[in-house]
mmCIF file of the N, C-alpha and C atoms, coordinates in Angstrom:
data_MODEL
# 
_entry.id   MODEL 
# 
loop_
_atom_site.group_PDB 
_atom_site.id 
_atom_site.type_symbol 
_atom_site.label_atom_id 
_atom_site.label_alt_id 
_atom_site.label_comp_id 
_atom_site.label_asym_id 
_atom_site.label_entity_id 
_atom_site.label_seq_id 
_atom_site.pdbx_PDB_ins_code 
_atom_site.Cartn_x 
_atom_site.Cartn_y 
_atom_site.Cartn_z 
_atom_site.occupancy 
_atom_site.B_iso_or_equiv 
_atom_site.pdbx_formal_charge 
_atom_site.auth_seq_id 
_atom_site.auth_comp_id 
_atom_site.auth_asym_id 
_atom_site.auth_atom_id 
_atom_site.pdbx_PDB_model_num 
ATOM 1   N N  . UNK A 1 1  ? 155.867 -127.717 125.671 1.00 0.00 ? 1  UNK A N  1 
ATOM 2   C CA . UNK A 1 1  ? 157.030 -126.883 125.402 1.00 0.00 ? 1  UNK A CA 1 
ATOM 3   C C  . UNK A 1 1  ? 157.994 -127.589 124.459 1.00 0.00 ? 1  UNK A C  1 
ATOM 4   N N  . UNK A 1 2  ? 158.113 -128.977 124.794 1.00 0.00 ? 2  UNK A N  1 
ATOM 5   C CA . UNK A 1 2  ? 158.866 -129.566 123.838 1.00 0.00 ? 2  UNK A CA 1 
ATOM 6   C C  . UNK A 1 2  ? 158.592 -129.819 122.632 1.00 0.00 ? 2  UNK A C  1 
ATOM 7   N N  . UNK A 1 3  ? 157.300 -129.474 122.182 1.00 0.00 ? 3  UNK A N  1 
ATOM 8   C CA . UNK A 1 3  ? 156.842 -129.840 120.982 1.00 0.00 ? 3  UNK A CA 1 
ATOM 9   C C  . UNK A 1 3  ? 157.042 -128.703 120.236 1.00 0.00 ? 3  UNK A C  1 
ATOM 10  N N  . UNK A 1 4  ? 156.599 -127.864 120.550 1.00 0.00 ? 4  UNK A N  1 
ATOM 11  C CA . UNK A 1 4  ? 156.724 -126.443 120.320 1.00 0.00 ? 4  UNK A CA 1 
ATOM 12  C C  . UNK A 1 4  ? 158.451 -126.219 119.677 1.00 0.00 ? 4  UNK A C  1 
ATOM 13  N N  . UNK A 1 5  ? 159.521 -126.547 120.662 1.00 0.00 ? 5  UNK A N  1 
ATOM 14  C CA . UNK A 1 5  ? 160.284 -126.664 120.247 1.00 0.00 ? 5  UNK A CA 1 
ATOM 15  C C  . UNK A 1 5  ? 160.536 -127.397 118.831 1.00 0.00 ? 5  UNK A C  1 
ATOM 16  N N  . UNK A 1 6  ? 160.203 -128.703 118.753 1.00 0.00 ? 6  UNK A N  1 
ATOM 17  C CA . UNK A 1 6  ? 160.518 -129.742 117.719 1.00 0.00 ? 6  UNK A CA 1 
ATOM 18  C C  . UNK A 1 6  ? 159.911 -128.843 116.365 1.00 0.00 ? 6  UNK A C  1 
ATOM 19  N N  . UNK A 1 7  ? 158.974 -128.435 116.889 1.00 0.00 ? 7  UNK A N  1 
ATOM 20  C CA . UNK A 1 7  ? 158.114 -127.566 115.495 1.00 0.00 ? 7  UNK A CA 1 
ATOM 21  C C  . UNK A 1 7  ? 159.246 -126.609 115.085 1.00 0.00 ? 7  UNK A C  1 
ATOM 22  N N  . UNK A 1 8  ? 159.904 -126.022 115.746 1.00 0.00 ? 8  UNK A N  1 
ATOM 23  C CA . UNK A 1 8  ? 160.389 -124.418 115.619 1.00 0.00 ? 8  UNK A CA 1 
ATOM 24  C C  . UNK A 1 8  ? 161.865 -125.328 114.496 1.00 0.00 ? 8  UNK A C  1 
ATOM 25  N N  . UNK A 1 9  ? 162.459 -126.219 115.106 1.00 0.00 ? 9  UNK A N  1 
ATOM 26  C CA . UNK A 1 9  ? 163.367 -127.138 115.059 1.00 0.00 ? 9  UNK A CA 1 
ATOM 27  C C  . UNK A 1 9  ? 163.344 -127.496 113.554 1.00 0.00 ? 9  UNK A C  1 
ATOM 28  N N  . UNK A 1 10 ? 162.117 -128.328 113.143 1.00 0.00 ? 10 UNK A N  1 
ATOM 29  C CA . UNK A 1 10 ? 161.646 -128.860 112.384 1.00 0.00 ? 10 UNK A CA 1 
ATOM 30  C C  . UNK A 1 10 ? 161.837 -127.795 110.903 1.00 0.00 ? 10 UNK A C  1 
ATOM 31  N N  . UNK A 1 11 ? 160.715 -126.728 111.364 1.00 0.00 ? 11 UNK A N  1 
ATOM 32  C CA . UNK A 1 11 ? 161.184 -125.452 110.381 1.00 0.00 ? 11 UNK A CA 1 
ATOM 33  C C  . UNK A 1 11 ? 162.740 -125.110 110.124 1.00 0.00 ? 11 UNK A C  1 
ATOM 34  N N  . UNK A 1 12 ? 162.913 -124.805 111.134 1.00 0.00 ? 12 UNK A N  1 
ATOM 35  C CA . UNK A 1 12 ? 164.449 -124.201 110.983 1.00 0.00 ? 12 UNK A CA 1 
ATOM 36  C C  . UNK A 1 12 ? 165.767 -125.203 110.327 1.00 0.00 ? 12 UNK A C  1 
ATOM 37  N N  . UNK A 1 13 ? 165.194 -126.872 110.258 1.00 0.00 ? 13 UNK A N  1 
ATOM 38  C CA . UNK A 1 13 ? 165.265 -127.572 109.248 1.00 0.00 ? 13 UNK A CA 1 
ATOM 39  C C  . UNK A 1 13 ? 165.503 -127.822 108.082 1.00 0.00 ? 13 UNK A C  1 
ATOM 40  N N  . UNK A 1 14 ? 164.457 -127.190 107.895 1.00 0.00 ? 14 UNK A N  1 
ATOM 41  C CA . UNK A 1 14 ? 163.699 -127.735 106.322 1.00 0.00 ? 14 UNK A CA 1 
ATOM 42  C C  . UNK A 1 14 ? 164.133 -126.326 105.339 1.00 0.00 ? 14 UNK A C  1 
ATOM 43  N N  . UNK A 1 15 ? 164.509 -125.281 106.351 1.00 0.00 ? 15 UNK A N  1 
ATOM 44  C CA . UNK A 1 15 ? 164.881 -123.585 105.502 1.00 0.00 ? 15 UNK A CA 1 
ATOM 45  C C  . UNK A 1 15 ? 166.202 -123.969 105.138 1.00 0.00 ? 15 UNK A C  1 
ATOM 46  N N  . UNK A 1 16 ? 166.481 -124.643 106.391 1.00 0.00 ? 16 UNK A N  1 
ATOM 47  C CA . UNK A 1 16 ? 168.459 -124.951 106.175 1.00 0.00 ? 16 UNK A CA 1 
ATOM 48  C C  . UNK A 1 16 ? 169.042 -126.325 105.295 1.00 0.00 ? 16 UNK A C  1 
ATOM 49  N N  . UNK A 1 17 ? 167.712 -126.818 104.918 1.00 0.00 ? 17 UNK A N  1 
ATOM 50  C CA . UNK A 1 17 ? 168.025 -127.841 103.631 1.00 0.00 ? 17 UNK A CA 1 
ATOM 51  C C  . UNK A 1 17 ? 167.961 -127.594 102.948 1.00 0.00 ? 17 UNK A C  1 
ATOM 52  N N  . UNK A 1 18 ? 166.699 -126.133 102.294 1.00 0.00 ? 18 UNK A N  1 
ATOM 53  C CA . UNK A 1 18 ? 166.573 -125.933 101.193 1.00 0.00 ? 18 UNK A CA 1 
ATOM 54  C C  . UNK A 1 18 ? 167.979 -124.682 100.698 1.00 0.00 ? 18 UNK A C  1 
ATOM 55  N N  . UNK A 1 19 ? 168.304 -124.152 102.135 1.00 0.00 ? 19 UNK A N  1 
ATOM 56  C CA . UNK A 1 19 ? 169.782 -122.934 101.738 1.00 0.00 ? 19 UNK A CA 1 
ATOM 57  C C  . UNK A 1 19 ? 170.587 -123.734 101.448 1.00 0.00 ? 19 UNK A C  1 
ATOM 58  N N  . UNK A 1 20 ? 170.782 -125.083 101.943 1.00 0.00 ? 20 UNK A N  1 
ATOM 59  C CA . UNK A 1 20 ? 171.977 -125.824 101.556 1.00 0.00 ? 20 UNK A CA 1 
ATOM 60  C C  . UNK A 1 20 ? 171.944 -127.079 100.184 1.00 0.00 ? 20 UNK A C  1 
ATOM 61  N N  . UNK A 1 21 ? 170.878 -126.701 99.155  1.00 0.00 ? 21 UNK A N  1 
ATOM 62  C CA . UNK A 1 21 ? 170.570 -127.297 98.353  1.00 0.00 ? 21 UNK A CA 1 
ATOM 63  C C  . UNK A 1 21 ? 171.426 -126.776 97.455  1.00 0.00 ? 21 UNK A C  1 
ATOM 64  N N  . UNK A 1 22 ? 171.329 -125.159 97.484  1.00 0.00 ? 22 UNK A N  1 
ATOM 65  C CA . UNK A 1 22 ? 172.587 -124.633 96.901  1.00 0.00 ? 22 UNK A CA 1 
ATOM 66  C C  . UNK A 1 22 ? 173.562 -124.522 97.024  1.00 0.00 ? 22 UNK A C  1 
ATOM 67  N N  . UNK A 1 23 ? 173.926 -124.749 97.776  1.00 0.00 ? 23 UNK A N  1 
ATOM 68  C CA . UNK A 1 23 ? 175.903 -124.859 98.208  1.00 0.00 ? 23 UNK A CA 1 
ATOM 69  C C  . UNK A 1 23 ? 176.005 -126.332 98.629  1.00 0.00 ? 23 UNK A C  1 
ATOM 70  N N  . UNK A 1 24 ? 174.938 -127.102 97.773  1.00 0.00 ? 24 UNK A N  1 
ATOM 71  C CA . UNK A 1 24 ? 175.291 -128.718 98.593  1.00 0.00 ? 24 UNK A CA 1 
ATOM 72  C C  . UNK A 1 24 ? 177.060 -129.474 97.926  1.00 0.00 ? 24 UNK A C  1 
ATOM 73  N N  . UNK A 1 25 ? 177.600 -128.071 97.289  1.00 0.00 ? 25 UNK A N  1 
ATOM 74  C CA . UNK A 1 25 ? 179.035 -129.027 96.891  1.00 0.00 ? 25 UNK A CA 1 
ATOM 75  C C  . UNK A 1 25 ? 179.665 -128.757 98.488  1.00 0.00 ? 25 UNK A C  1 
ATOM 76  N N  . UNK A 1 26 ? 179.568 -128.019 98.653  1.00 0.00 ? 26 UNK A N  1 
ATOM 77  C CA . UNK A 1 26 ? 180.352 -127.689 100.077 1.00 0.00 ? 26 UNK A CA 1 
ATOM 78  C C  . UNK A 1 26 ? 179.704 -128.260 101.312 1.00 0.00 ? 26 UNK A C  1 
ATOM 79  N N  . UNK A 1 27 ? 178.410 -128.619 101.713 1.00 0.00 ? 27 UNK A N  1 
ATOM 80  C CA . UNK A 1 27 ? 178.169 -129.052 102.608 1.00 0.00 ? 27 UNK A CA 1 
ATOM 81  C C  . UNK A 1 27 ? 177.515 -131.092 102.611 1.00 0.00 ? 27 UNK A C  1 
ATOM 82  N N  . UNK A 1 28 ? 177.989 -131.404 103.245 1.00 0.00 ? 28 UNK A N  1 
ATOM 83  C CA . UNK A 1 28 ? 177.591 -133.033 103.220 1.00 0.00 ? 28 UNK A CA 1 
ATOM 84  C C  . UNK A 1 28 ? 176.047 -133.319 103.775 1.00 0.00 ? 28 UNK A C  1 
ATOM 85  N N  . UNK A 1 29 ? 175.486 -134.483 103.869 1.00 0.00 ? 29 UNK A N  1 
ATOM 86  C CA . UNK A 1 29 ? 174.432 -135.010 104.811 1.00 0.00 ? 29 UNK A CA 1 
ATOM 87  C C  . UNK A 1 29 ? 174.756 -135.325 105.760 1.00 0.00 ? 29 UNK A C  1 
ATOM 88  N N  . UNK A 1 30 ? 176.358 -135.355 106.369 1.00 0.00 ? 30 UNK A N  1 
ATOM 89  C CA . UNK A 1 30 ? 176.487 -135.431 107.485 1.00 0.00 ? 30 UNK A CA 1 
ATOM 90  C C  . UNK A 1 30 ? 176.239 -134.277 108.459 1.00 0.00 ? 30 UNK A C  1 
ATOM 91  N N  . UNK A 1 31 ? 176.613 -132.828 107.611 1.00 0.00 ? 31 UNK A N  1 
ATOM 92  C CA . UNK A 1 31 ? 176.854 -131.817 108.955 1.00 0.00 ? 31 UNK A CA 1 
ATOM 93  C C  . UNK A 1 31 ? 175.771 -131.298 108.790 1.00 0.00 ? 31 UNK A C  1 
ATOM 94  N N  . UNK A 1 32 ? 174.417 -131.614 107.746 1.00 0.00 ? 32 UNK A N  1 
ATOM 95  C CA . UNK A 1 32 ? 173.022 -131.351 108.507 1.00 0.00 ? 32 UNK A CA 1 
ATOM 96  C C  . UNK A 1 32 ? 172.710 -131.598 109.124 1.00 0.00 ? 32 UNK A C  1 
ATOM 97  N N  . UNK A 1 33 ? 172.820 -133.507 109.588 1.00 0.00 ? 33 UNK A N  1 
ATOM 98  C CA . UNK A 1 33 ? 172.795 -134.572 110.365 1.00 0.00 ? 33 UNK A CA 1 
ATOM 99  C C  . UNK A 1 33 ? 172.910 -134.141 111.978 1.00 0.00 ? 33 UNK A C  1 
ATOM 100 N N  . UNK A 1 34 ? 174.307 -133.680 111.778 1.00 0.00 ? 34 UNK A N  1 
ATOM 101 C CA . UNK A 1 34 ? 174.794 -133.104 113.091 1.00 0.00 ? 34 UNK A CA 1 
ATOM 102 C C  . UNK A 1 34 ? 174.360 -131.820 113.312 1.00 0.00 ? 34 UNK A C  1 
ATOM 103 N N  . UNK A 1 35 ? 174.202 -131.104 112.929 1.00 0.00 ? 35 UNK A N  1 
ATOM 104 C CA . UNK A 1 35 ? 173.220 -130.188 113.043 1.00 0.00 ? 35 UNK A CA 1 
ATOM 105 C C  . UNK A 1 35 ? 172.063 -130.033 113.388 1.00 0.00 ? 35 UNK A C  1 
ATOM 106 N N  . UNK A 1 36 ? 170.993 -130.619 112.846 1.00 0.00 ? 36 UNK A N  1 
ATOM 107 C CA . UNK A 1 36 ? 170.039 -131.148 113.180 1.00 0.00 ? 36 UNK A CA 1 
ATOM 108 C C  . UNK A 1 36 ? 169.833 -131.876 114.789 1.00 0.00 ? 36 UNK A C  1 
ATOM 109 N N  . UNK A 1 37 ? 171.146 -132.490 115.255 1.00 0.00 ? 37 UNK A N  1 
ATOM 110 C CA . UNK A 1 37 ? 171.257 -133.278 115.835 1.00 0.00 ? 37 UNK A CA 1 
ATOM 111 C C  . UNK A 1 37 ? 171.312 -132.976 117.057 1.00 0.00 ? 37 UNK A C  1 
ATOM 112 N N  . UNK A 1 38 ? 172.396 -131.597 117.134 1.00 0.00 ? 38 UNK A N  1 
ATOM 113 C CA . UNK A 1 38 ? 172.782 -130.626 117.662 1.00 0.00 ? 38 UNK A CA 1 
ATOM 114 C C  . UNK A 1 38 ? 171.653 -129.778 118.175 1.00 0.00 ? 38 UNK A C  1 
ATOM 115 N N  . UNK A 1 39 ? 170.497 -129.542 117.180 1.00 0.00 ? 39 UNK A N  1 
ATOM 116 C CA . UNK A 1 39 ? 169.301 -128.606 117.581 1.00 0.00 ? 39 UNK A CA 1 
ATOM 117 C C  . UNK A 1 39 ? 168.299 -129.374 118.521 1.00 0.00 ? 39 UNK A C  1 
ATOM 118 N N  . UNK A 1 40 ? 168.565 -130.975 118.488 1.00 0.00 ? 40 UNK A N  1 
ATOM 119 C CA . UNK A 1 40 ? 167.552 -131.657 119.381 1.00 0.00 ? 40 UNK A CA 1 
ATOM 120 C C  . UNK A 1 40 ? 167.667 -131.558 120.215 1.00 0.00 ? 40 UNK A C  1 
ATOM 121 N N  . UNK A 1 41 ? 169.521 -132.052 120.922 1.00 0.00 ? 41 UNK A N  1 
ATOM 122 C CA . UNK A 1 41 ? 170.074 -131.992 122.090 1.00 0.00 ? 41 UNK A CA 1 
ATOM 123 C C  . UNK A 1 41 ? 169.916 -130.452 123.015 1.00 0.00 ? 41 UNK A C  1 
ATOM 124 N N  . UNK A 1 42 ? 170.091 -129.590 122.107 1.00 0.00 ? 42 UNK A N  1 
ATOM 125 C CA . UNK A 1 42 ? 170.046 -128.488 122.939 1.00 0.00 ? 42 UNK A CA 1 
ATOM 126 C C  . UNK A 1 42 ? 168.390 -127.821 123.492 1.00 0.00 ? 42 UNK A C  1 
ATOM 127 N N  . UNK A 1 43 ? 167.062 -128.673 122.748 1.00 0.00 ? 43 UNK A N  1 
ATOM 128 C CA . UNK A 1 43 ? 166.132 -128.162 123.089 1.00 0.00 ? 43 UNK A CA 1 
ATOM 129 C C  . UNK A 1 43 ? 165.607 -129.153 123.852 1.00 0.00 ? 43 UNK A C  1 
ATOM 130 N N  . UNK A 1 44 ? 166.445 -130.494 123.839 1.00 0.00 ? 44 UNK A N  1 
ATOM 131 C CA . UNK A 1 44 ? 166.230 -131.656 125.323 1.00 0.00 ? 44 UNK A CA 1 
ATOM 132 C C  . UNK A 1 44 ? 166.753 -130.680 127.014 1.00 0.00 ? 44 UNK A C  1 
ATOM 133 N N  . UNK A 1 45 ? 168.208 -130.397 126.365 1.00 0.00 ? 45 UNK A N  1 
ATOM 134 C CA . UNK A 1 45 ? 168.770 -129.769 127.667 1.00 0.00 ? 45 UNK A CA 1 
ATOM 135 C C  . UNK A 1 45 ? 168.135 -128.928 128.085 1.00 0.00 ? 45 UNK A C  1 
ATOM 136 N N  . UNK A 1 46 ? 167.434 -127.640 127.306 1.00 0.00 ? 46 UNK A N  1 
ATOM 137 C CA . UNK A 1 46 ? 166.775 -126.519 127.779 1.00 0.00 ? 46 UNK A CA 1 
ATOM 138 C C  . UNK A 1 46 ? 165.325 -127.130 128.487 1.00 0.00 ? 46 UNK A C  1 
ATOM 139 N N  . UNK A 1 47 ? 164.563 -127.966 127.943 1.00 0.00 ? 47 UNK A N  1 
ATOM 140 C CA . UNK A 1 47 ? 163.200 -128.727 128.347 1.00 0.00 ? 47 UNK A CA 1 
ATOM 141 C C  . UNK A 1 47 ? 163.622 -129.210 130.141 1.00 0.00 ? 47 UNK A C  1 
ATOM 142 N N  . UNK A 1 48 ? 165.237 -129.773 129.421 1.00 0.00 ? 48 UNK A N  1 
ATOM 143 C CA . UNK A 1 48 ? 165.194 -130.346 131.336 1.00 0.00 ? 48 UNK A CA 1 
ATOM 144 C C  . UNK A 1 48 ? 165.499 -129.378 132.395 1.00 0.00 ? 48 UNK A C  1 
ATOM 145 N N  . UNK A 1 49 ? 166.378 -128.216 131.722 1.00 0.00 ? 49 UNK A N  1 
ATOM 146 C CA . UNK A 1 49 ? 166.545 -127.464 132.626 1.00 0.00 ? 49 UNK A CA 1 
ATOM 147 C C  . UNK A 1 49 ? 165.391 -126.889 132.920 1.00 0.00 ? 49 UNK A C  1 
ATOM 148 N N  . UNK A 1 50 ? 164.533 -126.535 132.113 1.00 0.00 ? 50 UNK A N  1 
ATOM 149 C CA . UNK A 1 50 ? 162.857 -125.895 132.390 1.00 0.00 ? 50 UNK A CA 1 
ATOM 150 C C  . UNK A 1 50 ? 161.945 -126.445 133.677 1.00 0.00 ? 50 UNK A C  1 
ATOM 151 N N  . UNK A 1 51 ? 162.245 -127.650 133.262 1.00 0.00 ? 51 UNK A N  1 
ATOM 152 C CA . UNK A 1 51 ? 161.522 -128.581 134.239 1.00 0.00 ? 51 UNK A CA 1 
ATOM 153 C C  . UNK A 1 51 ? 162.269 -128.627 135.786 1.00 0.00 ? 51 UNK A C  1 
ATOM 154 N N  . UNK A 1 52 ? 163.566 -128.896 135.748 1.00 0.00 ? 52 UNK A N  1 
ATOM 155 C CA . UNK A 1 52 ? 163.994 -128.914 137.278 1.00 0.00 ? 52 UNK A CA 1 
ATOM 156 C C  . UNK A 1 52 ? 163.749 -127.401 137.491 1.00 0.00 ? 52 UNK A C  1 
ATOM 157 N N  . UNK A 1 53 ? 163.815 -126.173 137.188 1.00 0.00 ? 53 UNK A N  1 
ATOM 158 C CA . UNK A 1 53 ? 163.654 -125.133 137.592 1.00 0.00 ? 53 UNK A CA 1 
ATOM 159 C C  . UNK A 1 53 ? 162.449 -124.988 138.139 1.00 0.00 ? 53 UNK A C  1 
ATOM 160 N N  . UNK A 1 54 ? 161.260 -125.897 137.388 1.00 0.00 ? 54 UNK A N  1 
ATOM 161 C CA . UNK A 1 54 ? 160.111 -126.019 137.914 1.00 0.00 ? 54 UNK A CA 1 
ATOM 162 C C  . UNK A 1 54 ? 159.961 -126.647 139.469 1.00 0.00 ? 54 UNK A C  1 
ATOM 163 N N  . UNK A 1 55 ? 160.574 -127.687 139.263 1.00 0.00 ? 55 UNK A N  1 
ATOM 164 C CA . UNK A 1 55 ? 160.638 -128.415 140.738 1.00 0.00 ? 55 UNK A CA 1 
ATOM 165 C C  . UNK A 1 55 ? 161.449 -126.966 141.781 1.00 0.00 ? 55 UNK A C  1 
ATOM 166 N N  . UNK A 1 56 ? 162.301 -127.374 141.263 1.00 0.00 ? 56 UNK A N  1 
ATOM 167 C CA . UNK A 1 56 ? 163.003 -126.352 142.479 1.00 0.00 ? 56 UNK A CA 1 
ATOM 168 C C  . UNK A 1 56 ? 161.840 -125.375 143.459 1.00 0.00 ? 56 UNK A C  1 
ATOM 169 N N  . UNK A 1 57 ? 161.436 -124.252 141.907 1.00 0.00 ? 57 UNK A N  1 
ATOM 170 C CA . UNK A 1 57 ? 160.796 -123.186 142.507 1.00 0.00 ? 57 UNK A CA 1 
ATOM 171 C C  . UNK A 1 57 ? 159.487 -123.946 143.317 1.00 0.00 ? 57 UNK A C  1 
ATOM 172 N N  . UNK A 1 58 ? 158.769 -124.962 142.512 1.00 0.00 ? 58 UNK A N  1 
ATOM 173 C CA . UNK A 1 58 ? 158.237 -125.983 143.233 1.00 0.00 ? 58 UNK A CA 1 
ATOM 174 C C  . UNK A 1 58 ? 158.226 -126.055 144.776 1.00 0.00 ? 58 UNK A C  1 
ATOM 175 N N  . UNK A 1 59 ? 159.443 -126.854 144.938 1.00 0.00 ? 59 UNK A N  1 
ATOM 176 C CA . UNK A 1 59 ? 160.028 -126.976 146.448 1.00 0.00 ? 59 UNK A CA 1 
ATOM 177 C C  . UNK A 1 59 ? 159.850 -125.814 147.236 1.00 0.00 ? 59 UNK A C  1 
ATOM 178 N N  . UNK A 1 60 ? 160.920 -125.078 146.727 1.00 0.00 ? 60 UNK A N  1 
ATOM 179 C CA . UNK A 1 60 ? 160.683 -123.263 147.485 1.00 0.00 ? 60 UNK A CA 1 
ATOM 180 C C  . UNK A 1 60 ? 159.141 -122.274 148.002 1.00 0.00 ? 60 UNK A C  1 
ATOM 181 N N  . UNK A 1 61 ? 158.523 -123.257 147.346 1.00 0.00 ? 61 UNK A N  1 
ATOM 182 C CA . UNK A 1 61 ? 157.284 -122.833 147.845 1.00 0.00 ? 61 UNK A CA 1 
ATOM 183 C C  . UNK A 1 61 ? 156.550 -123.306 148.670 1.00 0.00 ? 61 UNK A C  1 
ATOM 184 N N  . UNK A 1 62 ? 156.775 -124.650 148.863 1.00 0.00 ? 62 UNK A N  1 
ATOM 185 C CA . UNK A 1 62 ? 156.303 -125.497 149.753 1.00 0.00 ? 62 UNK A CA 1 
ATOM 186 C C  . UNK A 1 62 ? 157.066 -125.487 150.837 1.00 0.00 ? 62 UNK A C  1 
ATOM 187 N N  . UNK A 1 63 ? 158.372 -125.155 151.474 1.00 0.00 ? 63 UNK A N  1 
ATOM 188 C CA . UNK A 1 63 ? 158.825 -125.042 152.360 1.00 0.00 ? 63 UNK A CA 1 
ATOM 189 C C  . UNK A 1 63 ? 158.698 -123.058 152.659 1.00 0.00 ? 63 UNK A C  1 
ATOM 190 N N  . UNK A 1 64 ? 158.052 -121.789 151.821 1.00 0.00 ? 64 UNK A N  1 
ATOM 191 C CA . UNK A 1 64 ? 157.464 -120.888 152.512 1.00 0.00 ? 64 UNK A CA 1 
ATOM 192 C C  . UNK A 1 64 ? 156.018 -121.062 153.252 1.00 0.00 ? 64 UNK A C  1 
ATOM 193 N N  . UNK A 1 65 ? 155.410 -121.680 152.928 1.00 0.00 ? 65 UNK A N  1 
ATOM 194 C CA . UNK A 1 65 ? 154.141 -122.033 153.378 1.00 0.00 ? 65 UNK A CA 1 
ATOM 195 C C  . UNK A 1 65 ? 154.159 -122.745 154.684 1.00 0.00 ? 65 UNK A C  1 
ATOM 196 N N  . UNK A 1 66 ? 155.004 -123.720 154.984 1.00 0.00 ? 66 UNK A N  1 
ATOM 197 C CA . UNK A 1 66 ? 154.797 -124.212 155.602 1.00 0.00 ? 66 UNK A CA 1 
ATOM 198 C C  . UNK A 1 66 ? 155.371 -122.898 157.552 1.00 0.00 ? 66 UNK A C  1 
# 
């Protein structure tokens, strides 16, 4: 899932370097940077939230069974 992400990430990248090739008077290498940076963090947070949701429902199942 996380890779998947990085791919999607990666693209959505490389479109937003080449849109900002043209307006590069107005935009820096920093706020791609952060941007970019910004798109990692938020598809780390979503990966972890994915995963404890996993456990959870996880858990919840193992204490119906029993």
């Amino acid at each position: 899932m996380l890779s998947s992400m990085g791919l999607v990430l990666s693209v959505t990248y490389s479109i937003f370097k080449m849109e900002t090739m043209m307006v590069a008077d107005y935009v820096t290498r920093a706020d791609i940077l952060a941007i970019f940076m910004a798109g990692i963090l938020i598809s780390i947070l979503v990966s972890a939230l994915y995963t404890l949701f996993q456990i959870v429902s996880n858990l919840s199942l193992r204490t119906k069974r029993r």
